[in-house]
Backbone and ligand atoms as CSV (ligand in chain L), in Angstrom:
chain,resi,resn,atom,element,x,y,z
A,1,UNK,N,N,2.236,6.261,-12.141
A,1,UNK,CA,C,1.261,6.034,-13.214
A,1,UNK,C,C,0.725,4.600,-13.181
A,2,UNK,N,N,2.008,3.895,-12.510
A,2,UNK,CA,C,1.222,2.249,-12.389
A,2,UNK,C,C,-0.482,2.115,-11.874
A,3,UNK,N,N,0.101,2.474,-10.726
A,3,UNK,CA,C,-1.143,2.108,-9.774
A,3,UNK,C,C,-2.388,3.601,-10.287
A,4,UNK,N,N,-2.313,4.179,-10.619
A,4,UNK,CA,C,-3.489,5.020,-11.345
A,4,UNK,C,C,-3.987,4.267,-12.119
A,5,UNK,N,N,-3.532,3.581,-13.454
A,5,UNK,CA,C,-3.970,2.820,-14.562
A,5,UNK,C,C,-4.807,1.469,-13.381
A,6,UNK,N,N,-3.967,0.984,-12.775
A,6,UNK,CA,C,-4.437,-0.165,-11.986
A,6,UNK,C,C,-6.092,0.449,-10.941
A,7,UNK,N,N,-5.983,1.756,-10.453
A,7,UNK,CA,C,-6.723,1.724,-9.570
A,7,UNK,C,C,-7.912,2.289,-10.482
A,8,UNK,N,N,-7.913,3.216,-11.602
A,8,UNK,CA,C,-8.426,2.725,-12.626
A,8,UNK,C,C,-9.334,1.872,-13.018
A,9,UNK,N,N,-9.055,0.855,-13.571
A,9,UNK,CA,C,-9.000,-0.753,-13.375
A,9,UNK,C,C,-10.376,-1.390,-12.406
A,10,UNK,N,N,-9.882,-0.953,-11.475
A,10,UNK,CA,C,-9.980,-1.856,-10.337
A,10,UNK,C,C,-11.780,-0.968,-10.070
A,11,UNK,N,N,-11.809,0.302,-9.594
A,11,UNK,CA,C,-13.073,1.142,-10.095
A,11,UNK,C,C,-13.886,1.073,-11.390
A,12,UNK,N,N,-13.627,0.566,-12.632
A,12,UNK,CA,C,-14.207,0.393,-13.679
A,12,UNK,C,C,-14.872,-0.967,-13.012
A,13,UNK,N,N,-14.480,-2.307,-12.848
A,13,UNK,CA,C,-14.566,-3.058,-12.293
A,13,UNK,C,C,-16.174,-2.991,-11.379
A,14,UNK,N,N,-15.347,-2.643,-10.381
A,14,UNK,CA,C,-16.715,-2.792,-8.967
A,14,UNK,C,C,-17.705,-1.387,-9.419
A,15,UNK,N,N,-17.407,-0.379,-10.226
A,15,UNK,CA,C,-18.760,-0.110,-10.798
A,15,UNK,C,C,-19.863,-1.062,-11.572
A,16,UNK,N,N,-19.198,-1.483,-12.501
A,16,UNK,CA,C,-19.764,-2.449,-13.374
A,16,UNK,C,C,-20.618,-3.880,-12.780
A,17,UNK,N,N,-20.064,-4.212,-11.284
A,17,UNK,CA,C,-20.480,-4.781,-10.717
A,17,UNK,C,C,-21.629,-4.283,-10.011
A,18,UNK,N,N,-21.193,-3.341,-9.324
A,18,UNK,CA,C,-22.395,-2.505,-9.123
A,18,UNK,C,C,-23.721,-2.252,-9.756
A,19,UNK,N,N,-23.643,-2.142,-10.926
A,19,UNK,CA,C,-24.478,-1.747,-11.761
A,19,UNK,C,C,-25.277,-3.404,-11.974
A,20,UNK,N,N,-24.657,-4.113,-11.968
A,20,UNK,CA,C,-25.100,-5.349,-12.673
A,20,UNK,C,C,-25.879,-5.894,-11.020
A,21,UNK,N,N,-25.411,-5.406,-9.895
A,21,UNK,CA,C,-26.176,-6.048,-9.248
A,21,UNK,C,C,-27.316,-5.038,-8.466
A,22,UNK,N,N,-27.603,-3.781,-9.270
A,22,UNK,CA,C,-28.829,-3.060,-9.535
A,22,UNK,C,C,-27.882,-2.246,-8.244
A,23,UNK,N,N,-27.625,-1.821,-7.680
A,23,UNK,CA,C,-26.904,-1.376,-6.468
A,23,UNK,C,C,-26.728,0.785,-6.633
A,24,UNK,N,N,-27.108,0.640,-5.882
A,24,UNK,CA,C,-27.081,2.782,-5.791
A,24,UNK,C,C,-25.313,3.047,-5.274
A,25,UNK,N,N,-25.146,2.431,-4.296
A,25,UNK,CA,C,-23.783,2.617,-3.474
A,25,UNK,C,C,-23.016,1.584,-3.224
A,26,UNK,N,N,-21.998,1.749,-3.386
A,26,UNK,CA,C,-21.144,0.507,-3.205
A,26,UNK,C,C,-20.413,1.535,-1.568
A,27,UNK,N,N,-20.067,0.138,-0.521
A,27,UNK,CA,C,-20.040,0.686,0.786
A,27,UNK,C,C,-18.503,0.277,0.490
A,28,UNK,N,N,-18.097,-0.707,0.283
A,28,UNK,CA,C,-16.771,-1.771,0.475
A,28,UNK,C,C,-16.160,-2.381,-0.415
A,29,UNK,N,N,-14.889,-1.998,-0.726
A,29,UNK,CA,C,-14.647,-3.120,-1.910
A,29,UNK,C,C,-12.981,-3.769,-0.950
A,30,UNK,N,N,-13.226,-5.063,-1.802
A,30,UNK,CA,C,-12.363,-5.853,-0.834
A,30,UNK,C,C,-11.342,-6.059,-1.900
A,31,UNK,N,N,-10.156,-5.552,-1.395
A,31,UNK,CA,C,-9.020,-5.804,-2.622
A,31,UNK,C,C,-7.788,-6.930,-2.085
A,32,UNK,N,N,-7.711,-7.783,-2.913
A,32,UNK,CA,C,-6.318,-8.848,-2.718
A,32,UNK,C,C,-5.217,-8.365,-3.644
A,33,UNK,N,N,-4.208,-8.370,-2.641
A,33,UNK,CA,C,-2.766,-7.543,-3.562
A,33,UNK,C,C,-1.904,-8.344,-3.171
A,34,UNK,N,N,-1.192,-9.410,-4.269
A,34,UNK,CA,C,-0.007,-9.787,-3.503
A,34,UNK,C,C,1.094,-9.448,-3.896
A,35,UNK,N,N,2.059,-10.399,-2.941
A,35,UNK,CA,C,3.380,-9.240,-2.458
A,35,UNK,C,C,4.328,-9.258,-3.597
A,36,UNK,N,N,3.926,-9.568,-4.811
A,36,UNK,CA,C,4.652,-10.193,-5.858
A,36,UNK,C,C,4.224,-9.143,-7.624
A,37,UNK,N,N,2.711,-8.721,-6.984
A,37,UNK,CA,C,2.014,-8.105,-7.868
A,37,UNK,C,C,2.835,-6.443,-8.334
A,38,UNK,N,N,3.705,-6.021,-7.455
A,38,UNK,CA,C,4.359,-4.227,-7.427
A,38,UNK,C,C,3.091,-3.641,-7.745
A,39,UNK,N,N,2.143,-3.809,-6.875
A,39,UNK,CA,C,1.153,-2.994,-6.273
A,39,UNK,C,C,1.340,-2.315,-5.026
A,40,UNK,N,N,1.100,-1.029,-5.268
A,40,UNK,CA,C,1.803,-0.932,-3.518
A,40,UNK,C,C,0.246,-0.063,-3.075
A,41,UNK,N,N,0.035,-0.590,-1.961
A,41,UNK,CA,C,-1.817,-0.311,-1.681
A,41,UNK,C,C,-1.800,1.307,-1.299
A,42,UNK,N,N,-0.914,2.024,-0.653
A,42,UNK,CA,C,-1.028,3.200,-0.419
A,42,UNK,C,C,-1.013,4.116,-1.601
A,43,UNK,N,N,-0.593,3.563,-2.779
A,43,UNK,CA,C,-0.949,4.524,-3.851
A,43,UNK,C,C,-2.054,3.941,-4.720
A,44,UNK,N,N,-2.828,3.189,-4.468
A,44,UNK,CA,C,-3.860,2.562,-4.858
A,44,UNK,C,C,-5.037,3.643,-4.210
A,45,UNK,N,N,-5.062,3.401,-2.647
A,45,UNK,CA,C,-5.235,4.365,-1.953
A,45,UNK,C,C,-5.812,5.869,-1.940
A,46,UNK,N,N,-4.559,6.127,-2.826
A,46,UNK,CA,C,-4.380,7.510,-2.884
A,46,UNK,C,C,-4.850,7.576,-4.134
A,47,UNK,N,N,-5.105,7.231,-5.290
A,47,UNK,CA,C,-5.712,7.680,-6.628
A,47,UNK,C,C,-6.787,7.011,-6.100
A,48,UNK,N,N,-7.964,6.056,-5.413
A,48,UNK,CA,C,-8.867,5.979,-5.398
A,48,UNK,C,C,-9.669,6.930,-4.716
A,49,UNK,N,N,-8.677,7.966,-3.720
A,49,UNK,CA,C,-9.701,9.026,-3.618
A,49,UNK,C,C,-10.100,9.719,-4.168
A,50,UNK,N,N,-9.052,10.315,-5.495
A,50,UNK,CA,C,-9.500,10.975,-6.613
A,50,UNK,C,C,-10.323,10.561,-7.607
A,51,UNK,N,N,-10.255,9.576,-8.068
A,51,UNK,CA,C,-11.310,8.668,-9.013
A,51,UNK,C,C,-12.877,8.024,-8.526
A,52,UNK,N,N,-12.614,7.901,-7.152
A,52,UNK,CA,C,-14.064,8.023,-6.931
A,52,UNK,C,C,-15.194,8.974,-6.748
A,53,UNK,N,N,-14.899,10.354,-6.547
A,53,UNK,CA,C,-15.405,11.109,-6.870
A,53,UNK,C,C,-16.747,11.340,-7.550
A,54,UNK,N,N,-17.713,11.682,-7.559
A,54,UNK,CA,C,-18.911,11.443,-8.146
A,54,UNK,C,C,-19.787,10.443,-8.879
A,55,UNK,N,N,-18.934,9.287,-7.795
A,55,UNK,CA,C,-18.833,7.782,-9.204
A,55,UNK,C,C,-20.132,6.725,-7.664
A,56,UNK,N,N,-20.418,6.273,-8.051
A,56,UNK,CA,C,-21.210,4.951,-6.452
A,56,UNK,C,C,-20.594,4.689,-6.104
A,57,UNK,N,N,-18.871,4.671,-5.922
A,57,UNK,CA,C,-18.266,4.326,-5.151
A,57,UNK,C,C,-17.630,5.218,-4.310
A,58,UNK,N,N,-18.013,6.246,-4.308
A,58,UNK,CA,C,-18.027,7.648,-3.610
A,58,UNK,C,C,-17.650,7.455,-2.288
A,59,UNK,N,N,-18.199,6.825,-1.538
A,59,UNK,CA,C,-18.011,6.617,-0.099
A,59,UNK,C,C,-17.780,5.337,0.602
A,60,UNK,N,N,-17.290,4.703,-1.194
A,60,UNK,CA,C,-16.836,3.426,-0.449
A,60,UNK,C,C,-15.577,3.570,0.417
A,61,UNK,N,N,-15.212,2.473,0.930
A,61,UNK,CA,C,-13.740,2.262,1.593
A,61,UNK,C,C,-12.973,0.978,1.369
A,62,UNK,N,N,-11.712,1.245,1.092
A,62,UNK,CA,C,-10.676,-0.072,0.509
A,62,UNK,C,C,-10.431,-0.479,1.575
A,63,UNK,N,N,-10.466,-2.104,1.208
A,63,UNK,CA,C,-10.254,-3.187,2.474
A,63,UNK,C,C,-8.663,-4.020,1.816
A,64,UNK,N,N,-7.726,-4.192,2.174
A,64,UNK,CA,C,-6.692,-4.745,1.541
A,64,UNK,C,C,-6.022,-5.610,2.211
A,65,UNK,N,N,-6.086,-7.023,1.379
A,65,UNK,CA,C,-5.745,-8.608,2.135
A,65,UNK,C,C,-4.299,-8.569,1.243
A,66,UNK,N,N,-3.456,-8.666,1.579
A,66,UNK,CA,C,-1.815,-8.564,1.213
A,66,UNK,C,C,-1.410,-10.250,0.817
A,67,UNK,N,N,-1.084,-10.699,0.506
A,67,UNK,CA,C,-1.075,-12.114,-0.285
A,67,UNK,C,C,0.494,-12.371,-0.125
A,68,UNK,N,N,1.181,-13.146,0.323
A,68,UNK,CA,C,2.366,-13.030,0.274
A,68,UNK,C,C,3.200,-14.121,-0.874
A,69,UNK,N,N,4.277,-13.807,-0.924
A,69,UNK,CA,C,4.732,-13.959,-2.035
A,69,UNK,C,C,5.014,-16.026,-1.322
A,70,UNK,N,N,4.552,-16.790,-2.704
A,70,UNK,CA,C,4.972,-18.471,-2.171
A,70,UNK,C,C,5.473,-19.013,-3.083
A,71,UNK,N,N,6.515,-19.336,-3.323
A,71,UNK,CA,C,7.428,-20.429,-4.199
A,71,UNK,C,C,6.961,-21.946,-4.272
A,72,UNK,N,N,7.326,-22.192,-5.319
A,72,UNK,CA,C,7.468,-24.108,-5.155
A,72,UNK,C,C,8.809,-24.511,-6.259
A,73,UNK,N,N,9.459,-24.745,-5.135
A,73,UNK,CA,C,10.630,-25.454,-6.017
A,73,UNK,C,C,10.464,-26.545,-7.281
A,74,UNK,N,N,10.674,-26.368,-8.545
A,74,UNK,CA,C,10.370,-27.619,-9.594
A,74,UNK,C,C,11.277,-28.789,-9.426
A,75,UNK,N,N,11.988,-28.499,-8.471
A,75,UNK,CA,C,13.494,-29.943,-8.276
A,75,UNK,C,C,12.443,-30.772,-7.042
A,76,UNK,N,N,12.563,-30.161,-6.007
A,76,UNK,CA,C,12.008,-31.294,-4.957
A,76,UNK,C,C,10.949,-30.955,-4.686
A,77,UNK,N,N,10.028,-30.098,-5.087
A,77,UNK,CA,C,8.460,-29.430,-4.944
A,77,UNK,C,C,8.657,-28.781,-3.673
A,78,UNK,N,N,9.316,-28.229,-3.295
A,78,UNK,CA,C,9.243,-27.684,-1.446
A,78,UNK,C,C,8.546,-26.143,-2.009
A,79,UNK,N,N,7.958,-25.694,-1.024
A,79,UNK,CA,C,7.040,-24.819,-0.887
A,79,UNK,C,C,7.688,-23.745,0.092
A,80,UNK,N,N,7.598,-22.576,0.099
A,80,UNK,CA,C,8.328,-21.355,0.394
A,80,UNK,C,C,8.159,-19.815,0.377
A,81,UNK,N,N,8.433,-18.971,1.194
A,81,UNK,CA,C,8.342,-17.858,0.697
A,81,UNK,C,C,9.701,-17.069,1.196
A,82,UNK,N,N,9.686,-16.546,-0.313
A,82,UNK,CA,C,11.280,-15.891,-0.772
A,82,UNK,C,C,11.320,-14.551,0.741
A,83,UNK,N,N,12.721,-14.692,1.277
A,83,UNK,CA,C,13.061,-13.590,2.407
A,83,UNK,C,C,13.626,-12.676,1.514
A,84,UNK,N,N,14.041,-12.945,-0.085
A,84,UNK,CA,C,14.653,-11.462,-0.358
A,84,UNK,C,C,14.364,-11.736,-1.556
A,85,UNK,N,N,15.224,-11.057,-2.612
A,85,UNK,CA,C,15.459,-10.828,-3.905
A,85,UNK,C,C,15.751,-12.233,-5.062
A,86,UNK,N,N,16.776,-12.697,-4.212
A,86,UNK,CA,C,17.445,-13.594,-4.858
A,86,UNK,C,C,16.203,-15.155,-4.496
A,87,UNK,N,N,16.089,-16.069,-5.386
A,87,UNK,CA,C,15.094,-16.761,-5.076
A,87,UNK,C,C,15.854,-18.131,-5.256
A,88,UNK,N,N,16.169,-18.781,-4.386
A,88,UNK,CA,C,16.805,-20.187,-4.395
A,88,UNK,C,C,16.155,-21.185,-3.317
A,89,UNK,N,N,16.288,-22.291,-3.950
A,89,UNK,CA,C,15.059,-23.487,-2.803
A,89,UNK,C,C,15.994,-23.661,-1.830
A,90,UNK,N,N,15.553,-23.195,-0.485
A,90,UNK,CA,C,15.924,-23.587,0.915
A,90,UNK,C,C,16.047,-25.262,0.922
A,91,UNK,N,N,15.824,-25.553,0.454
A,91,UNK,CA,C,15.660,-27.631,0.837
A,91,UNK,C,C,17.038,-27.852,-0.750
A,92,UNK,N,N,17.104,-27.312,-1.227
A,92,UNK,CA,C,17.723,-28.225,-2.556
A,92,UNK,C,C,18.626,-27.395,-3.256
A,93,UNK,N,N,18.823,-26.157,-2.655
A,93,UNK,CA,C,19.248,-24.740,-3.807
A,93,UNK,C,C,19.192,-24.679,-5.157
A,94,UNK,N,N,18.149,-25.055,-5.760
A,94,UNK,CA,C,18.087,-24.992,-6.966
A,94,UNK,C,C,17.450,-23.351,-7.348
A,95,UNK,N,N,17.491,-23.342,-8.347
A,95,UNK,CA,C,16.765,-22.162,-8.669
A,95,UNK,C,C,15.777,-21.977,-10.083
A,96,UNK,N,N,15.225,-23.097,-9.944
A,96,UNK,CA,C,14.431,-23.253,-10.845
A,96,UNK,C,C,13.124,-23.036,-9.834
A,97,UNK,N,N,12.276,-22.414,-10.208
A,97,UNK,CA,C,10.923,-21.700,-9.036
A,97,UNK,C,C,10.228,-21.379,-9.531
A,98,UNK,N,N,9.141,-22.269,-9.286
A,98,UNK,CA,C,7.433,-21.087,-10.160
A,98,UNK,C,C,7.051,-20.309,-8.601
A,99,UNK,N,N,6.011,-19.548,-9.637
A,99,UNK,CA,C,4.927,-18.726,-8.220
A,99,UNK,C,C,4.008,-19.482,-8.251
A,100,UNK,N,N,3.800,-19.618,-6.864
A,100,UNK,CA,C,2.650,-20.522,-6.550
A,100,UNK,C,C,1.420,-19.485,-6.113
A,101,UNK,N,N,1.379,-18.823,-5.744
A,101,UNK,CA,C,0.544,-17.103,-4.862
A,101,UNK,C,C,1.788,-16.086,-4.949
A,102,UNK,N,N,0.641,-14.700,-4.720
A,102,UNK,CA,C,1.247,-13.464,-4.459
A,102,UNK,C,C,1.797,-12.213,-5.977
A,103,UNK,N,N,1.146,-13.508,-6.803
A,103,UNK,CA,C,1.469,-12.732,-8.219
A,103,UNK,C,C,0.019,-11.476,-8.457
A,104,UNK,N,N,-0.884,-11.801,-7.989
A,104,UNK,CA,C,-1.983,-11.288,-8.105
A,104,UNK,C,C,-2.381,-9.853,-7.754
A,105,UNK,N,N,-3.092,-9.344,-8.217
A,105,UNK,CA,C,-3.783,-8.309,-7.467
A,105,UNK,C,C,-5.199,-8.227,-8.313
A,106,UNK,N,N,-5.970,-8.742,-7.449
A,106,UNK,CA,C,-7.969,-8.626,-8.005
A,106,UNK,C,C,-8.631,-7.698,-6.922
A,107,UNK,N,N,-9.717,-7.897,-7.695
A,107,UNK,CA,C,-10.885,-7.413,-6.286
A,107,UNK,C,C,-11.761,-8.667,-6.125
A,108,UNK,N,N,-11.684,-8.974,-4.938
A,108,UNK,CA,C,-12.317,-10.102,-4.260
A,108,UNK,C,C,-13.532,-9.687,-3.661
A,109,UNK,N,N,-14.483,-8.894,-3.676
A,109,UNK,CA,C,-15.569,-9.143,-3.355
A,109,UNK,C,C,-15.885,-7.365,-3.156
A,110,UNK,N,N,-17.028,-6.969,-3.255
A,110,UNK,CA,C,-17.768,-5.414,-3.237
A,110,UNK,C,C,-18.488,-5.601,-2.237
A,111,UNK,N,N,-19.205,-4.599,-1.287
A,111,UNK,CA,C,-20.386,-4.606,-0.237
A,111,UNK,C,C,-21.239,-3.397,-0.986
A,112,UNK,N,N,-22.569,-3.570,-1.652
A,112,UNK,CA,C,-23.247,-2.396,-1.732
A,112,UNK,C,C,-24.716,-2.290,-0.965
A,113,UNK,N,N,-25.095,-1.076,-1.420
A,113,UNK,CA,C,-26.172,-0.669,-0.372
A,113,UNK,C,C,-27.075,-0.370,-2.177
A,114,UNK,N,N,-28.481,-0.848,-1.735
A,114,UNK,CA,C,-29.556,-0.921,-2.967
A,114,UNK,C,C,-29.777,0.316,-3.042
L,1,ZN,ZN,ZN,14.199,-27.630,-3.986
């Protein structure tokens, strides 16, 4: 149900764009998902074939740039990306950590046809 609501979303979106930039067909929509977002693109995928359906984005096709997940330690600022679950600074073991990327999932850009 995640990624339905999300892909959803994401089609309300690049219609609306569509529309605003006078556009009949949208060819391409370019999606950024990162690895942090629990988006998983194959079921994005898979409800966008059903939801596009009689919509201008009918015959578009999903393009998907994967974003990977990047840490920054708040103790010594070191910069990183987590190999597993557990998230501790390689340089300092602290575990105090923001996200720096990979929290995301947008649509970065549409291709339409007038
Ligand atoms: Zn550190």
């Amino acid at each position: 149900m995640h990624e339905l609501t999300i892909t959803q979303n994401i089609l309300d979106i690049v219609l609306k764009e569509a529309k605003a930039a006078r556009a009949n067909k949208v060819t391409r929509i370019n999606l950024v998902i990162g690895e942090l977002s629990g988006v998983v693109g194959d079921c994005v995928q898979f409800y966008f074939e059903f939801l596009k359906k009689g919509s201008a984005a009918e015959e578009a096709t999903v393009n998907f740039t994967l974003v990977p997940a990047e840490l920054r330690c708040r103790h010594c600022l070191a910069s990183f990306n987590p190999r597993d679950s557990i998230w501790v600074c390689p340089d300092c073991g602290s575990a105090s950590l923001e996200v720096v990327s990979g929290r995301d999932c947008y649509v970065e850009s549409i291709e339409v046809e007038q």
